[in-house]
C-alpha positions as a Markdown table, in Angstrom:
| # | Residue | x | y | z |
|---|---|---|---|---|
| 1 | Unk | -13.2 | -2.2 | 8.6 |
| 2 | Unk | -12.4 | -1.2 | 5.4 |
| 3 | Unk | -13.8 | 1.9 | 3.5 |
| 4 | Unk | -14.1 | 3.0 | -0.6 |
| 5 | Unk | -14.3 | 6.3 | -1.6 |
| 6 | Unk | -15.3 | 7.4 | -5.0 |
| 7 | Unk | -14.6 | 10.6 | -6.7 |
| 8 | Unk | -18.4 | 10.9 | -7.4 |
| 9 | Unk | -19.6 | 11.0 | -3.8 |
| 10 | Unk | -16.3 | 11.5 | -1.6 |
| 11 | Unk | -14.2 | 13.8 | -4.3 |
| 12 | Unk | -11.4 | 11.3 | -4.4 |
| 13 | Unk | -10.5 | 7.5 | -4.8 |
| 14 | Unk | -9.5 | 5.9 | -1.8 |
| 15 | Unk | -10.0 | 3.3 | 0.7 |
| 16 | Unk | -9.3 | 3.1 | 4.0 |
| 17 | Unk | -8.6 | 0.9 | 6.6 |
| 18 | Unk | -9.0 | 1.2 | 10.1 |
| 19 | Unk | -6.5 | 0.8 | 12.4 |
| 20 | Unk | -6.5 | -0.5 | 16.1 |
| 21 | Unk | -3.3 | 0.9 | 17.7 |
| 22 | Unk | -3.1 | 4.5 | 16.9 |
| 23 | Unk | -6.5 | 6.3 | 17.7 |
| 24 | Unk | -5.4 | 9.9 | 17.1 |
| 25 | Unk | -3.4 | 9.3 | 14.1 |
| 26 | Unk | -4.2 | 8.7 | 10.5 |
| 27 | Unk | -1.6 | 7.6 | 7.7 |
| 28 | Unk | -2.1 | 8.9 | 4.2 |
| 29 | Unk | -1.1 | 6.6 | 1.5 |
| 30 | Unk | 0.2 | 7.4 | -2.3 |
| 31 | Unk | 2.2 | 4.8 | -4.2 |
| 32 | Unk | 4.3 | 5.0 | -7.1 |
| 33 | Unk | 3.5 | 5.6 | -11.3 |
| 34 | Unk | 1.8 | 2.9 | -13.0 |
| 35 | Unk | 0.5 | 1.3 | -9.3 |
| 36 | Unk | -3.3 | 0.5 | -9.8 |
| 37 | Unk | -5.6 | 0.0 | -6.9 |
| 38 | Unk | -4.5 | -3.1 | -6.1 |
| 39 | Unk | -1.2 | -2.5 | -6.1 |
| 40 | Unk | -1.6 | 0.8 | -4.1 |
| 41 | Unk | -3.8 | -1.1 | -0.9 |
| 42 | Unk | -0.6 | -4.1 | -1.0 |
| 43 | Unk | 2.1 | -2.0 | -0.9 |
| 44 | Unk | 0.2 | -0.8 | 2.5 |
| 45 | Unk | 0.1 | -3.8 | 4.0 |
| 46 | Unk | 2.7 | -2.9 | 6.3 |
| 47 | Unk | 1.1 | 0.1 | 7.8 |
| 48 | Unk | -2.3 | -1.7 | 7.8 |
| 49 | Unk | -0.1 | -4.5 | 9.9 |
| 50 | Unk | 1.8 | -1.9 | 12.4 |
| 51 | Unk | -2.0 | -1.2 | 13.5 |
| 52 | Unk | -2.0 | 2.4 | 11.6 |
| 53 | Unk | -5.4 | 3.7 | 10.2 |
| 54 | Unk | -4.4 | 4.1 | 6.6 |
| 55 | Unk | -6.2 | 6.2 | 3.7 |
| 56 | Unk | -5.3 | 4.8 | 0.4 |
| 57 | Unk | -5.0 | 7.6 | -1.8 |
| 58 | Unk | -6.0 | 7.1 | -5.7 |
| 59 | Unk | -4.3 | 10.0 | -7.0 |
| 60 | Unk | -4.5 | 8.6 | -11.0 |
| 61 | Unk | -5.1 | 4.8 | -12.5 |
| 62 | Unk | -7.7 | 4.7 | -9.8 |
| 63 | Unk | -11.5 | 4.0 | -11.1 |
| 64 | Unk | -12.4 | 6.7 | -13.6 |
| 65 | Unk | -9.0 | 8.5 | -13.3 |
| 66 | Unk | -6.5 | 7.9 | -16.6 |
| 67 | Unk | -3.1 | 6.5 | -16.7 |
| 68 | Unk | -1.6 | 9.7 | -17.5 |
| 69 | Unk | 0.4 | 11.9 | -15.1 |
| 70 | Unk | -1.1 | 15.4 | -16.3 |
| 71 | Unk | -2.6 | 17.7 | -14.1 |
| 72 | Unk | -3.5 | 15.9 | -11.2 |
| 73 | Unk | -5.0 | 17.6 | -8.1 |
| 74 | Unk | -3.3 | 18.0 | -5.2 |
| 75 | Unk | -6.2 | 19.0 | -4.2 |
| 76 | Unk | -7.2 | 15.4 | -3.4 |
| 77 | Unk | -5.3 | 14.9 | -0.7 |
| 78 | Unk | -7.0 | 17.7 | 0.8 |
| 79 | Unk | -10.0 | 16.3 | 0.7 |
| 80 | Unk | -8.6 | 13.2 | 2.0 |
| 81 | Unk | -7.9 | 15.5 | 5.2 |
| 82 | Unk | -11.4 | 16.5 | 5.4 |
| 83 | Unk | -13.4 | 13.1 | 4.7 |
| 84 | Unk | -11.0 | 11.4 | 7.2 |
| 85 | Unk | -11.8 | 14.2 | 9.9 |
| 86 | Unk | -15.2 | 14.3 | 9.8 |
| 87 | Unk | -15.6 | 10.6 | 8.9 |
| 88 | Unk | -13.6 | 9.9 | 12.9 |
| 89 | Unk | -15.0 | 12.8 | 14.9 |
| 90 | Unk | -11.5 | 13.3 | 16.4 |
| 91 | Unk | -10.8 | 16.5 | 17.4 |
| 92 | Unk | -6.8 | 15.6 | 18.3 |
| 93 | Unk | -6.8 | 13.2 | 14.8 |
| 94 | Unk | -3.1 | 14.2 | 13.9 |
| 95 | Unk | -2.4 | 13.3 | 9.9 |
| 96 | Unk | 1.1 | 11.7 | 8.4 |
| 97 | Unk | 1.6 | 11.0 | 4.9 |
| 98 | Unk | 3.9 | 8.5 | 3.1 |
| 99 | Unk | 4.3 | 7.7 | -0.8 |
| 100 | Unk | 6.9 | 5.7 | -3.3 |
| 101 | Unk | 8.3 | 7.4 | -6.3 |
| 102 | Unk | 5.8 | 9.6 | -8.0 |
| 103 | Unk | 3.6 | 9.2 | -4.9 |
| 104 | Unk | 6.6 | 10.3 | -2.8 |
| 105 | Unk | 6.8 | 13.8 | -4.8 |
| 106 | Unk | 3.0 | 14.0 | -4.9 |
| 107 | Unk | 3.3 | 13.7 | -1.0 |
| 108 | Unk | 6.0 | 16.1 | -0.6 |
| 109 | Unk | 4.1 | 18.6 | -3.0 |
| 110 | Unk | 0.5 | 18.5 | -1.4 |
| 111 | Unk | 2.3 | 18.4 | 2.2 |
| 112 | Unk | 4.0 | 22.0 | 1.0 |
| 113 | Unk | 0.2 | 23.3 | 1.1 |
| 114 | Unk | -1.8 | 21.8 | 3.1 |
| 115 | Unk | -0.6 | 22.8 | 6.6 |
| 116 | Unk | -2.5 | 19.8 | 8.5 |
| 117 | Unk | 0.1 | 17.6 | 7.4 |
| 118 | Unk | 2.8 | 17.0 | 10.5 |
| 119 | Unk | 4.8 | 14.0 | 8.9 |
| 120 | Unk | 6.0 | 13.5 | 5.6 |
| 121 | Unk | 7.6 | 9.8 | 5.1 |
| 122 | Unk | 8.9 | 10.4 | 1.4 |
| 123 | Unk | 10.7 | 6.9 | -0.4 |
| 124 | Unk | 12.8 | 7.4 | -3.4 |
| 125 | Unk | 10.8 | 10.8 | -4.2 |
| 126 | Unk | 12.0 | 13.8 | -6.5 |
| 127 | Unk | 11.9 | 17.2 | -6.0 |
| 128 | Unk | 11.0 | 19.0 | -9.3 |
| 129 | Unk | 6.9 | 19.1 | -10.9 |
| 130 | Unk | 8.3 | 17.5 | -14.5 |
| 131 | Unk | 5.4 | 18.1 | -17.2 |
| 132 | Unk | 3.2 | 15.4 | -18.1 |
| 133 | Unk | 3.9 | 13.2 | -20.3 |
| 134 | Unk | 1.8 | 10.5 | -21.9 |
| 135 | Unk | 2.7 | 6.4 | -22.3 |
| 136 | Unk | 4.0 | 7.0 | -25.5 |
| 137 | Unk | 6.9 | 9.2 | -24.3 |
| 138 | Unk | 4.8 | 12.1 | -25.5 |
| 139 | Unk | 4.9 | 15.7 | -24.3 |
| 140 | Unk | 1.2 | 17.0 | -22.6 |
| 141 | Unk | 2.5 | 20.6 | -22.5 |
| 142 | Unk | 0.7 | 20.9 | -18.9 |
| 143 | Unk | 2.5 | 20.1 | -15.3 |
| 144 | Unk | 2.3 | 17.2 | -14.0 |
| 145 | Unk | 0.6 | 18.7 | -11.0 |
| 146 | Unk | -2.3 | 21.3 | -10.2 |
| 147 | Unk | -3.8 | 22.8 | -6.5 |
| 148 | Unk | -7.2 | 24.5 | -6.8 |
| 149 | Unk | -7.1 | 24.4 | -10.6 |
| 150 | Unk | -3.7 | 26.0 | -10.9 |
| 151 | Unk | -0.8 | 24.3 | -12.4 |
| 152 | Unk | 1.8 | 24.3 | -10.4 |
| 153 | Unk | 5.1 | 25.4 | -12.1 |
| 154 | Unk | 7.3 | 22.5 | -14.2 |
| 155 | Unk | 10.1 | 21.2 | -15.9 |
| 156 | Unk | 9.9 | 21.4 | -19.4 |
| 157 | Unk | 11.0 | 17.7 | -21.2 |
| 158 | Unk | 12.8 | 18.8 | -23.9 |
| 159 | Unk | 14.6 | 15.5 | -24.7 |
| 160 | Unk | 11.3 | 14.7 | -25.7 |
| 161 | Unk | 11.3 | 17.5 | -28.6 |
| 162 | Unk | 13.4 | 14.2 | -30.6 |
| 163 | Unk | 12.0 | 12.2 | -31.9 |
| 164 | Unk | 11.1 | 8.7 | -30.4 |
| 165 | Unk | 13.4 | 6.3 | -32.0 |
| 166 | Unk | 16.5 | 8.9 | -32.2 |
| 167 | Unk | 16.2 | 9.1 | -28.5 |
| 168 | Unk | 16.0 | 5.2 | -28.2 |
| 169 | Unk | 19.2 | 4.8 | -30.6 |
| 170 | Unk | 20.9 | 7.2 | -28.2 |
| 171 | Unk | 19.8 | 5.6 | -24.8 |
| 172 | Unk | 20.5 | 2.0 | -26.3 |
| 173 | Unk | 23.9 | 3.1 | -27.5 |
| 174 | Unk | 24.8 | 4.9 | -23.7 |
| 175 | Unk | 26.4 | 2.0 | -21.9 |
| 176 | Unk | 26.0 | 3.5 | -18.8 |
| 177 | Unk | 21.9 | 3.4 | -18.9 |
| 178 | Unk | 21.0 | 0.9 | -21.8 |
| 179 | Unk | 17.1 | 0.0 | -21.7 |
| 180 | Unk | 16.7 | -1.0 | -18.5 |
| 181 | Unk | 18.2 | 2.3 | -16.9 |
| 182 | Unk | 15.8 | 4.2 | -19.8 |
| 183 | Unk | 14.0 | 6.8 | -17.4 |
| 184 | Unk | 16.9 | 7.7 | -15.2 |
| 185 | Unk | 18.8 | 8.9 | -18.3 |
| 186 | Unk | 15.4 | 10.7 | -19.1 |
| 187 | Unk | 15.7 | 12.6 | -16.2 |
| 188 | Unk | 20.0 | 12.8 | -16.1 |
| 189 | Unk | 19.8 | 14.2 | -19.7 |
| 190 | Unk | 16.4 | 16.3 | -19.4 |
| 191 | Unk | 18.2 | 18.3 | -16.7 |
| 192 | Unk | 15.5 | 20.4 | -14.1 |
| 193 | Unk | 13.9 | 24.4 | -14.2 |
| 194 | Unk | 14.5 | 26.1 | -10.6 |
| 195 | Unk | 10.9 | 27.2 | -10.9 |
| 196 | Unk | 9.9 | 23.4 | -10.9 |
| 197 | Unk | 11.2 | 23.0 | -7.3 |
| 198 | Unk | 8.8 | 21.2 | -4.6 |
| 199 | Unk | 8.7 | 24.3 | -2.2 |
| 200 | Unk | 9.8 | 21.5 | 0.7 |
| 201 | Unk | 10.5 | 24.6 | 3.0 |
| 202 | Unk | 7.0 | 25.6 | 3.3 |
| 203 | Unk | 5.9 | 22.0 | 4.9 |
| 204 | Unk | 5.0 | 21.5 | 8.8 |
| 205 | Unk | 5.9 | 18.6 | 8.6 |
| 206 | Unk | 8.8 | 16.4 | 10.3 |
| 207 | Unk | 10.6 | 14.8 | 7.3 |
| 208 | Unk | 12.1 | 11.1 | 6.5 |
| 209 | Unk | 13.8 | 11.4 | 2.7 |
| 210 | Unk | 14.9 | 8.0 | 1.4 |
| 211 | Unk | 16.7 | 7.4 | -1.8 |
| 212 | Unk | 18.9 | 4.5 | -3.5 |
| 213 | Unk | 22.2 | 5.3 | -5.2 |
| 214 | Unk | 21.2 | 2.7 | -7.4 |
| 215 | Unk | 17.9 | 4.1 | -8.5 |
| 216 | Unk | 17.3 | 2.8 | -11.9 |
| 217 | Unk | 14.2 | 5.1 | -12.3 |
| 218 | Unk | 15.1 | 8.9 | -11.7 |
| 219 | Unk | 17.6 | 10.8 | -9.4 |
| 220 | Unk | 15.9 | 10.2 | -6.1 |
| 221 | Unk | 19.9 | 10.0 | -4.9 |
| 222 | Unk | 20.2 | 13.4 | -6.2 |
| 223 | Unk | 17.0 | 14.9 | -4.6 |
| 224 | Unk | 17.0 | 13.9 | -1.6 |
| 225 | Unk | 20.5 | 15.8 | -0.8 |
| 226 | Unk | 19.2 | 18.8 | -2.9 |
| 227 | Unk | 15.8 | 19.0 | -0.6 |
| 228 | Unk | 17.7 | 18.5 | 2.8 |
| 229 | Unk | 20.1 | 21.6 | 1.8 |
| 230 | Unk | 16.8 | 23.3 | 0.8 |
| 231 | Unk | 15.6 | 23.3 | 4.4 |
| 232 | Unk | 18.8 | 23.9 | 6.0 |
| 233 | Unk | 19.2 | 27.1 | 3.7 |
| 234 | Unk | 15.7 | 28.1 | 5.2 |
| 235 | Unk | 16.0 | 27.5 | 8.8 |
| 236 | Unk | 13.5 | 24.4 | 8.6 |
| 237 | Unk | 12.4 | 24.0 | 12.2 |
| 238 | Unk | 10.8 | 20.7 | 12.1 |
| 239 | Unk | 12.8 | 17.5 | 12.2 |
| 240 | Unk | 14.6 | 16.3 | 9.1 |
| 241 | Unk | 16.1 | 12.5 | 8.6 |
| 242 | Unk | 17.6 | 11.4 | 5.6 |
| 243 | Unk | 19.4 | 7.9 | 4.1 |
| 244 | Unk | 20.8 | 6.8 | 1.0 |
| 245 | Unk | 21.1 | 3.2 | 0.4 |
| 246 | Unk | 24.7 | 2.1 | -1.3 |
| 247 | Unk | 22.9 | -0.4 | -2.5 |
| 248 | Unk | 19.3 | -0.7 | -2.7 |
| 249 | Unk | 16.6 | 0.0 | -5.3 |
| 250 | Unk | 13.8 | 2.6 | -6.1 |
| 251 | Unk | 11.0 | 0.5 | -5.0 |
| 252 | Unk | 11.3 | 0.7 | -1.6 |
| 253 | Unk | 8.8 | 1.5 | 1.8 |
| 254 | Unk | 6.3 | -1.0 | 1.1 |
| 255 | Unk | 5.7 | -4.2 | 0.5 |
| 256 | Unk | 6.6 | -5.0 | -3.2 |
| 257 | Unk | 5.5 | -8.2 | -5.0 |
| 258 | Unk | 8.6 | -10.1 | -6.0 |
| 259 | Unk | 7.4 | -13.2 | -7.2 |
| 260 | Unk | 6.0 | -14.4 | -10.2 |
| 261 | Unk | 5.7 | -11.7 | -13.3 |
| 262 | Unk | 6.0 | -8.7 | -11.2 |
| 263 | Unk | 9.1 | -10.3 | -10.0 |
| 264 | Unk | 10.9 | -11.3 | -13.6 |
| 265 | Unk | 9.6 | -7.8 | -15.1 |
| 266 | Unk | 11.4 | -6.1 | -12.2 |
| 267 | Unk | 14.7 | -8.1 | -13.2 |
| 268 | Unk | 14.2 | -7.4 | -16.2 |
| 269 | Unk | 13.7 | -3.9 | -16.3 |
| 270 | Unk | 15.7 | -2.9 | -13.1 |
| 271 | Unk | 19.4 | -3.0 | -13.3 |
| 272 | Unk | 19.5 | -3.0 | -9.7 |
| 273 | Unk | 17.4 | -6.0 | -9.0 |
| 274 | Unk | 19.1 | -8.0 | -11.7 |
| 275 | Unk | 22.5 | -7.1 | -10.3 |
| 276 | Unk | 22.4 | -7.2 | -6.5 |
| 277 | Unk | 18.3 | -8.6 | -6.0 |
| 278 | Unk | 19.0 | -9.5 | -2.1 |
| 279 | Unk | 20.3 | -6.4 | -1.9 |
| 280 | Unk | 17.3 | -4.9 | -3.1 |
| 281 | Unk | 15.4 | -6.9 | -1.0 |
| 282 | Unk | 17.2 | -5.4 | 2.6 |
| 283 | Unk | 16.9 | -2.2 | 1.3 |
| 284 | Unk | 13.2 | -2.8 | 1.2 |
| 285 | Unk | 12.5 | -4.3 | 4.7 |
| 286 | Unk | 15.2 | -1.7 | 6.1 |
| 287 | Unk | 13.4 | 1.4 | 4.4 |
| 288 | Unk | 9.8 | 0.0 | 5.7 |
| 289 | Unk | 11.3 | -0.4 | 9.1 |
| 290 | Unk | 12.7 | 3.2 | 9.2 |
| 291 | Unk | 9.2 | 4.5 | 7.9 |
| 292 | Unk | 7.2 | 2.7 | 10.9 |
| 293 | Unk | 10.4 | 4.2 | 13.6 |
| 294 | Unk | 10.0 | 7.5 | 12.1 |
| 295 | Unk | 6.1 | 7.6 | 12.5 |
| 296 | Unk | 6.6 | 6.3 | 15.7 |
| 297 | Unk | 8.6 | 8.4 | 17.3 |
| 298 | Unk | 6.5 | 11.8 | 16.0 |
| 299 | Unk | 3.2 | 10.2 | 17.0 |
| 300 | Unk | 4.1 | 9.5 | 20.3 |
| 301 | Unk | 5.0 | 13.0 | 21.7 |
């Protein structure tokens, strides 16, 4: 059985699916920037088919939300939490949480405050709050992020103080990035604030970090090692697993749509999947596979 939620009646878009294997557990779901609705229940699929009870999160580009990353609540997952706790009665309900790209950061940074949250399945995240920027490679002067109507502290993007087509003359002319490597030499050139950093340490959570050292879209190869020395620094006591594919891609840990349009923009756009596509396509099924072990083994002790 399938559920909606609405931000008018539930405060948040989501929809979830009931599981039939896992009775005390509940997997939240966030997917990556520019995933609509659609795209955020397919990429599921995988959960839905392990026999998890998932709860689709619609954290923007979800009914009346924009397609702008500015300011977004983390405070939805939150309410996620609640709805999902009083909607099953459970008393022993235990909560996990897994999300691609931007929905692997947004993961990371509601699981950082929102103690309820015991496993954090994180795929080609980062680990800085960048400000918001709009689709016309515009600065918003706000963070990306907000929990209980603070901002939560960000990353300045400079670069974008150019203007638009001097910073397309420069990426074209950068043979190492070229148009289809355009946001990783966003991020590569932008360079990140301390203050910005997802405050991993403050999780319960045990943690599974994967990254691609071919990630075409930012330095989730980069983060991943930067967050794991993080929690060692700190004394993290919860379990901490990390991989980085030689060769993979950023959209990974769910199931992606590779045929048709989806699959010639991806080619088109990705230098990894027009380089090394079956590549790309083990490092999917090998990163959904780790998710579903990971969850596995925390949900059964």
């Amino acid at each position: 059985m399938d559920i909606e939620l609405t931000l008018e009646r539930d405060g948040f878009y989501g929809l979830y699916h009931e599981g039939t294997k896992y009775p005390d557990v509940v997997i939240l779901r966030t997917a990556g920037s520019g995933a609509p609705k659609g795209n955020v229940i397919s990429c599921s699929k995988f959960l839905f088919e392990a026999g998890y009870s998932v709860l689709c999160i619609g954290y923007y580009m979800w009914g009346t939300l924009g397609d702008v990353i500015d300011e977004i609540p983390l405070d939805y997952v939150e309410k996620a939490i609640s709805w999902v706790r009083s909607y099953t009665g459970n008393p022993n309900l235990r909560i996990g949480i897994t999300g691609l790209s931007q929905g692997a950061s947004y993961a990371l940074a509601a699981a950082a405050r929102i103690p309820d949250i015991s496993a954090v399945a994180a795929a080609s995240p980062f680990d800085h709050v960048m400000e918001g920027n709009t689709n016309s490679f515009r600065r918003t002067g706000h963070s990306s992020y907000t929990w209980h109507g603070e901002p939560l502290p960000y990353t300045r993007w400079k670069l974008l103080d150019a203007s638009l087509p001097k910073l397309l003359f420069h990426i074209l002319r950068d043979k190492e990035y070229g148009i289809s490597r355009m946001m990783r030499y966003g991020y590569d050139k932008n360079g990140i604030d301390p203050v910005s950093a997802i405050e991993v340490e403050n999780m319960h959570a045990d943690l599974l970090l994967l990254a691609s050292k071919d990630d075409d879209c930012w330095p989730s190869d980069e983060a991943v090692p930067r967050m794991v020395e993080r929690l060692r620094v700190a004394g993290y006591s919860h379990h901490v697993e990390s991989h980085i594919y030689e060769r993979g891609c950023h959209n990974m840990g769910g199931d992606m749509t590779l045929t048709g349009k989806t699959g010639k923009k991806m080619k088109r756009l990705m230098r990894s999947w027009a380089d090394h596509p079956d590549d790309c396509l083990a490092c999917i099924e090998d990163s959904k596979e780790r998710i579903l072990t990971f969850f596995e083994n925390v949900f059964s002790r």
